[in-house]
N, C-alpha and C positions, 0 to 999 in steps of 0.2 A: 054137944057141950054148951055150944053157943045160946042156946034155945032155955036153958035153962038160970041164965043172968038178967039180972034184973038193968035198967037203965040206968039208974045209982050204980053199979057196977061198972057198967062200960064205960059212963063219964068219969068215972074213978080212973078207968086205965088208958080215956084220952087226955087227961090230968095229967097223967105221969107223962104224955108224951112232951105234951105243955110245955112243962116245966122247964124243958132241957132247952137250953140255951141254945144250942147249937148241934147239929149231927154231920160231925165231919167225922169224913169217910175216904179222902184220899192224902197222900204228902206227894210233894214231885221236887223234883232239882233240876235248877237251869243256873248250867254257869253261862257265866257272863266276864267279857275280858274286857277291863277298864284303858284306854288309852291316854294321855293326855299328854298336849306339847306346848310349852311356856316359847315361844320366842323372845317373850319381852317386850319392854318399850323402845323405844327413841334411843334413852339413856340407859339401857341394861344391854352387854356387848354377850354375846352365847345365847345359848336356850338351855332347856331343859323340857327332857322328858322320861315317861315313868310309862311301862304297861305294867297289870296288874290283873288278876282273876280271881275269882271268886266264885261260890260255890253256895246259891238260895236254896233256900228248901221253902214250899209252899204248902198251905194244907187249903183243902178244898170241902165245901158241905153246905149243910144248908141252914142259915139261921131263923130261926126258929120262934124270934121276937114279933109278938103280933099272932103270933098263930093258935087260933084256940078250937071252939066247939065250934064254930061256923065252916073251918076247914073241912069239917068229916062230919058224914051222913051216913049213918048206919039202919039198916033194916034187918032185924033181927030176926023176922020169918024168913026171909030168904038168906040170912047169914051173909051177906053183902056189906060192905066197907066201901065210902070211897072218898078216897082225902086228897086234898087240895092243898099243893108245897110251893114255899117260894123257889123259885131261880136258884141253884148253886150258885157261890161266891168262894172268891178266896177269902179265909178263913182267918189264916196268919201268914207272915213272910219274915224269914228270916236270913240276916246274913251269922253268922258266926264269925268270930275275931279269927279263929283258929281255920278259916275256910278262905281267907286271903291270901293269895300269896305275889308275890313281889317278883315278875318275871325279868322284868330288866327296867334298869334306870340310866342315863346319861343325864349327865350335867354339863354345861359349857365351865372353861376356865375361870372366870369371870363370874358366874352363878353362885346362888346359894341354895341347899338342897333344897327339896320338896322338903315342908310342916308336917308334922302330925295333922296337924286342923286340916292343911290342904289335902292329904291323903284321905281325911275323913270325908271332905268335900265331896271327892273324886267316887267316892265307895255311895254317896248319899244318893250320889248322881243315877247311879246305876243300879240302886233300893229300887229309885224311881220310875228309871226308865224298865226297868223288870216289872214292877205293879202295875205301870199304867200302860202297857205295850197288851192291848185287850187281845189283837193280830197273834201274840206270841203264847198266850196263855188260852187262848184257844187253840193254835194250833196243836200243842200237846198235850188236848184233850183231857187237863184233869176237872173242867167243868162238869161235863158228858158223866165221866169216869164216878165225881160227885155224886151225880143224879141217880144211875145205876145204883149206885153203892147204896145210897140211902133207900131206892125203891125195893134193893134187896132184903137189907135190914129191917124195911116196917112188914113186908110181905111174908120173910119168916116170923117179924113177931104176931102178926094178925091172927097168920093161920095157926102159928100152937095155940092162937085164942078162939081158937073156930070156925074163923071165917071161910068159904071156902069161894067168895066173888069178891076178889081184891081189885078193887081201880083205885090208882096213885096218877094224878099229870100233877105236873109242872107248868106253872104260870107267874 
């Protein structure tokens, strides 16, 4: 099948891969339990403190920005493909409003509750510290998991296009 497409063709349907912004290919969840304890100052008599968890969701793949006909080298006598992916990345992260929950709170006598603002604080904190914890997001492998997923996805699309020597790495 392959044998009989012309190079206009096939740049046609490394175009379409092109184009795609992005090929994500995993979602993960990692909760995370927010703690925080206000003692106060000098002048503020009690503390306050607030746990709180929450519930990320990740998506994992590979972007796709930059990547064109220099990626993929096709030889069409030997029906051979072999393309060249960036790195998996997280994708998006997100917390959901409805994915927080408010395990326990204490206030001293003397205190004023925890803000909204300060709550938003607390949650922003821990956006953060869940995105840039590189240790935590590799350890649950939805990098890895990304890279498969995508080498799977172009491997089936190739071969229904005829390829039958697919090489895909990652760099």
């Amino acid at each position: 099948m392959l044998k009989n497409w012309t190079k206009a063709q096939i740049r046609d349907r490394v175009a379409k891969v092109t184009e795609m912004a992005e090929l994500g290919t995993v979602e993960c969840k990692i909760r995370k339990v927010v703690k925080a304890n206000d003692k106060g100052e000098f002048y503020k008599i009690g503390s306050r403190t607030i746990v709180m968890t929450c519930l990320a969701t990740l998506k994992a793949g590979i972007r796709l920005e930059g990547f064109s006909e220099d990626n993929v080298k096709v030889d069409i006598r030997r029906s051979s493909v072999k393309i060249t992916l960036p790195h998996a990345e997280v994708l998006s992260f997100n917390i959901p409003p409805e994915e927080v929950v408010e395990e326990w709170y204490g206030v001293g006598l003397f205190r004023s509750d925890f803000t909204d603002a300060e709550r938003n604080d607390f949650l922003r904190q821990a956006e953060d510290d869940i995105y840039n914890d590189r240790e935590l997001i590799r350890s649950v492998g939805i990098l890895d998991d990304a890279e498969r997923g995508a080498e799977e996805i172009l491997r089936t699309l190739l071969s229904g296009a005829g390829f039958t020597d697919i090489d895909i790495e990652f760099k």
